[in-house]
C-alpha positions as CSV (number, residue, x, y, z in Angstrom):
1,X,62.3,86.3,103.6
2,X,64.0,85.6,106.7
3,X,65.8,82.5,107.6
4,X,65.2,81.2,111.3
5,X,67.0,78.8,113.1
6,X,65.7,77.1,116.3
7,X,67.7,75.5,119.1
8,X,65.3,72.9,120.2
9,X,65.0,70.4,123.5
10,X,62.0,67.7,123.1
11,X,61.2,64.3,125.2
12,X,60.5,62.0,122.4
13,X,58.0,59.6,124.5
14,X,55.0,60.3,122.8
15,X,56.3,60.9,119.3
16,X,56.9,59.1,116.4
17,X,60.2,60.6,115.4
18,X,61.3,64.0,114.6
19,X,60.3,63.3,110.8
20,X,57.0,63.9,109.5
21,X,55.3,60.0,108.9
22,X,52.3,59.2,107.2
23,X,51.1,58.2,110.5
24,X,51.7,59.4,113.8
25,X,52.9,62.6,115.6
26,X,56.2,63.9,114.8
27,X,58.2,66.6,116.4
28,X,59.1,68.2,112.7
29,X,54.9,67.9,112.4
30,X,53.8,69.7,115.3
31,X,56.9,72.4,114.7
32,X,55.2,73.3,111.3
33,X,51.7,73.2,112.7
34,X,52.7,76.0,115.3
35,X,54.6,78.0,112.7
36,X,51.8,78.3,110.4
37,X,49.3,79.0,113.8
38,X,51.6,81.8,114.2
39,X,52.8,83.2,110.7
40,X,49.5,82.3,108.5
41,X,51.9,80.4,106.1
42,X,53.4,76.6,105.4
43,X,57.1,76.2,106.3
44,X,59.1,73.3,106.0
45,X,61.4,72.6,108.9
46,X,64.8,70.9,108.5
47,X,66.2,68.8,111.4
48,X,70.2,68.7,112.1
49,X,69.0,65.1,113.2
50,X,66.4,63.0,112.3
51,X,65.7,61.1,116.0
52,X,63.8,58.4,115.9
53,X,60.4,57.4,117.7
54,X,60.9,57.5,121.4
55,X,64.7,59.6,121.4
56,X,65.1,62.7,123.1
57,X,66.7,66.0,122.3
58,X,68.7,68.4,124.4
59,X,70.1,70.1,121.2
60,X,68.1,69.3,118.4
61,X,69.2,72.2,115.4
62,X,66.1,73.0,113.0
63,X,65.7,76.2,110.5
64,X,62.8,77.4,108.6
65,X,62.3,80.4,106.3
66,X,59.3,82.5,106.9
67,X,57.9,86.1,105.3
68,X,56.9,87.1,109.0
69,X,57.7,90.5,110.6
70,X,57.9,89.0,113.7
71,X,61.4,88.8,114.8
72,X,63.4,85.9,115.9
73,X,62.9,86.7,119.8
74,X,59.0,87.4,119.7
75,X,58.8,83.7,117.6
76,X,60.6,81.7,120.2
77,X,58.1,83.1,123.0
78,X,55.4,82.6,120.5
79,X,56.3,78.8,119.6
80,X,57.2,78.4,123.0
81,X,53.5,79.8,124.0
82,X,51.5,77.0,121.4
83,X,54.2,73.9,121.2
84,X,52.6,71.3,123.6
85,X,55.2,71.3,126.9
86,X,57.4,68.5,125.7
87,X,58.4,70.5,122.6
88,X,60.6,74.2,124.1
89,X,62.2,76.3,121.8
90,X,65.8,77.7,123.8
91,X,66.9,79.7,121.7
92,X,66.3,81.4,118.3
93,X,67.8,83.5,115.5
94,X,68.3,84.7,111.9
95,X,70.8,82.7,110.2
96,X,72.6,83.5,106.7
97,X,70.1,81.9,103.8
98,X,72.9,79.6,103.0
99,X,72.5,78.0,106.3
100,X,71.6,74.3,106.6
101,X,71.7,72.4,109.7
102,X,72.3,69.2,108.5
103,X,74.8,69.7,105.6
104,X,77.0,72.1,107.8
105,X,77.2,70.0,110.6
106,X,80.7,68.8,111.5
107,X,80.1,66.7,114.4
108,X,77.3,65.7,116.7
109,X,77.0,63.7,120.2
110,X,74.7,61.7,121.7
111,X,74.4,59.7,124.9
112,X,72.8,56.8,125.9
113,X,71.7,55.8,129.8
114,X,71.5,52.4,131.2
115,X,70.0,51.3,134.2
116,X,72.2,48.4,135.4
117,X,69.6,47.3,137.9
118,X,66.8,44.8,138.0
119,X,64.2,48.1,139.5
120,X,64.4,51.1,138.2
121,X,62.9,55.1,139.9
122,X,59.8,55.2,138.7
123,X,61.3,59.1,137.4
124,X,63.9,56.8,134.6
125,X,62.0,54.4,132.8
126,X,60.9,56.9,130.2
127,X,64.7,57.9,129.8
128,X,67.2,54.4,130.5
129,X,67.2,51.1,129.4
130,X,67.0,48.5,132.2
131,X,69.0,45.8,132.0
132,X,69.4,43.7,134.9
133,X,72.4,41.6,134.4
134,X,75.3,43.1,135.5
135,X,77.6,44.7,133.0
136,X,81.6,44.3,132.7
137,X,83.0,47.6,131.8
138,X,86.1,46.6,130.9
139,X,85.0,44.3,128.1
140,X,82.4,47.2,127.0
141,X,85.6,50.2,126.9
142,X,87.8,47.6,125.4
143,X,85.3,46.5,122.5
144,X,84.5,50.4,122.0
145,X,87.9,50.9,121.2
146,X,87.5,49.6,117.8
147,X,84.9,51.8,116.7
148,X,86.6,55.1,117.1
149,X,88.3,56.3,113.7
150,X,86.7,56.0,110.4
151,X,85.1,53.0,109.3
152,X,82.5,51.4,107.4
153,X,79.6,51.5,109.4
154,X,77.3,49.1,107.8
155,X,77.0,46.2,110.4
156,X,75.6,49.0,112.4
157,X,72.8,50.5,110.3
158,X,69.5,49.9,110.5
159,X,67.4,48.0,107.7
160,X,65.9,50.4,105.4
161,X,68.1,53.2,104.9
162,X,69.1,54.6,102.0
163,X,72.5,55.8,102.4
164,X,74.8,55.3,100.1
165,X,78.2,55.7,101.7
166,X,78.0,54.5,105.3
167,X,81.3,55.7,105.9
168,X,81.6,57.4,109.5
169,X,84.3,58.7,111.9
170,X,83.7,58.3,115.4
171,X,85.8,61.0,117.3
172,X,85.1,59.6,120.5
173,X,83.1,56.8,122.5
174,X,83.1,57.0,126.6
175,X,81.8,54.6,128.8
176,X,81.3,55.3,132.3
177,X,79.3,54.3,135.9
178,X,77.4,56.6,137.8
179,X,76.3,55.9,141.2
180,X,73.3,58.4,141.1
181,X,71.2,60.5,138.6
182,X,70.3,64.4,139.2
183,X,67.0,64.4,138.9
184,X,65.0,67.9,139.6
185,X,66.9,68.9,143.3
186,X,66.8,65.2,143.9
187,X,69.3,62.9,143.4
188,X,68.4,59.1,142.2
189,X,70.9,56.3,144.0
190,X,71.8,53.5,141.7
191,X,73.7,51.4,138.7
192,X,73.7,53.6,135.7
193,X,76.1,53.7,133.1
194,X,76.2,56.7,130.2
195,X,77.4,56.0,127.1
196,X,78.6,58.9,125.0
197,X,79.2,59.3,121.4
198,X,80.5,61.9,119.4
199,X,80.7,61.8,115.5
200,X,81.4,63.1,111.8
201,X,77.1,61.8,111.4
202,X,75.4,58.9,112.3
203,X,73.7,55.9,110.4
204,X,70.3,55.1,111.1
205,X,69.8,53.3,114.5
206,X,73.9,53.1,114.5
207,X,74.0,54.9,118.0
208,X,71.1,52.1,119.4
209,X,72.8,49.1,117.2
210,X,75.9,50.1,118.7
211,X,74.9,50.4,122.4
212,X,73.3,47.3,121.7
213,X,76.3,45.2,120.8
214,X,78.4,46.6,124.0
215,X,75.8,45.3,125.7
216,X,76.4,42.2,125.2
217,X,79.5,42.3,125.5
218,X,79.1,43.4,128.6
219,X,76.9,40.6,129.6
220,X,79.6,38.4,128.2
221,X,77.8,36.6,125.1
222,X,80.0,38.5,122.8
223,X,84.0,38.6,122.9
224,X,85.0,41.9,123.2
225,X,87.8,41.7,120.8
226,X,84.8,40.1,117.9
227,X,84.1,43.9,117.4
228,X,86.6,44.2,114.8
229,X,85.5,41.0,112.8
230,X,81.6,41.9,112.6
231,X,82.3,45.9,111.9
232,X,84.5,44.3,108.9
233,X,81.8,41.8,107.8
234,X,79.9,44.9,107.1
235,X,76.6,42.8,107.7
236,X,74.0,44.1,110.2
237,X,72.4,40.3,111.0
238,X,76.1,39.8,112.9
239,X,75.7,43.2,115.0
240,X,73.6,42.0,117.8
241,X,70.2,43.6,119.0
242,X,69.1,47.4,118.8
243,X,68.6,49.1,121.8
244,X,65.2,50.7,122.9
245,X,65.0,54.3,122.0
246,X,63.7,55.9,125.2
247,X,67.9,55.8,126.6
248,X,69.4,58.1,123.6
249,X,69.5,61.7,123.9
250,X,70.9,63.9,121.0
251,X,73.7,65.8,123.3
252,X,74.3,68.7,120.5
253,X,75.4,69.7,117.1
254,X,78.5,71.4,116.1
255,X,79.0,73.7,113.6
């Protein structure tokens, strides 16, 4: 039984998350279809992340076991030669059986792009969030202060989860402006700002509730320095809106 582990880009447009749903296309779904097309048996898949509908992955970390000859090479190609082209496989190979992708993660990153402009390249909507208003960066890198270090992450958790400890450490939370966006060999003119994260684990939706809240900040209907007070409150109703999902890549995982 060999143990697999998959180093995974996907644009998350068209699926419902990475996590198989009772409804709906998943990118952990259509991973295990492919498998089985090519080994003749059921494997589960395990995520590093579990993205939700609509994010996109440049470094999305998955393993699976499988009784397959084929080796971890020839399975890439073949995954690679059946997973629909918004699903690539960049890398495979045989990991220790003790392995998990999730539980040995030490820190991951995300990113999050905003289109500060009322029109947006008709290349970006899929991937940025428009908003039109324009954004002070100073308030938004003041406010994001407060979130680096460990805290209790709750105001900042989507409804539903079933954590238990919603303790996280942020190691670091960058805000800056780009004038223009590589795009294929051309390059896109414009207001964009990137927002990147890097963490101990995130909280469902806490990378979207917390882009969300700098937001408004930056559009100046939140105090900058209120941060501190609603991450203390601990109450998600105080945290300001969620972000759309189609700005928030998952950067990488470190191990």
């Amino acid at each position: 039984m060999k143990h697999i582990k998959l180093l995974l880009e996907y644009d998350g447009t068209a699926y419902q998350g990475w996590q198989i749903q009772k409804k709906g296309l998943t990118i952990q779904g259509v991973i295990e279809d492919r498998i089985f097309k090519i080994t003749g048996r059921q494997s589960r898949v395990i995520g590093a992340s579990r993205t939700d509908a609509g994010v996109h992955a440049l470094g999305q970390v998955a393993t699976f076991r499988t009784e397959s000859r084929l080796d971890a090479e020839t399975i890439k190609k073949a995954l690679n030669a059946v997973l629909p082209e918004d699903i690539r496989v960049l890398d495979s190979s045989v990991v220790d059986d003790s392995f998990h992708p999730r539980e040995d993660a030490v820190r991951k990153r995300y990113f999050y792009i905003i289109t500060n402009q009322r029109i947006s390249s008709a290349f970006l909507f899929r991937y940025t969030w428009i908003v039109p208003q324009a954004l002070n960066l100073n308030s938004m890198s003041e406010a994001s202060e407060s979130l680096v270090g460990k805290h209790n992450f709750s105001a900042f958790m989507g409804t539903g989860s079933d954590i238990k400890d919603p303790v996280r450490e942020i190691y670091s939370l960058n805000i800056e402006k780009l004038e223009k966006v590589d795009f294929l060999t051309a390059c896109l003119k414009g207001n964009f700002m990137k927002i990147s994260i890097e963490a101990n684990g995130f909280l469902k939706h806490m990378v979207r509730n917390i882009v969300g809240i700098l937001v408004e900040i930056g559009r100046g209907k939140i105090l900058s320095d209120r941060i501190k007070e609603i991450l203390e409150l601990h109450d998600r109703r105080h945290a300001g809106p969620t972000a759309p999902p189609n700005g928030l890549f998952l950067e990488r995982i470190l191990y």
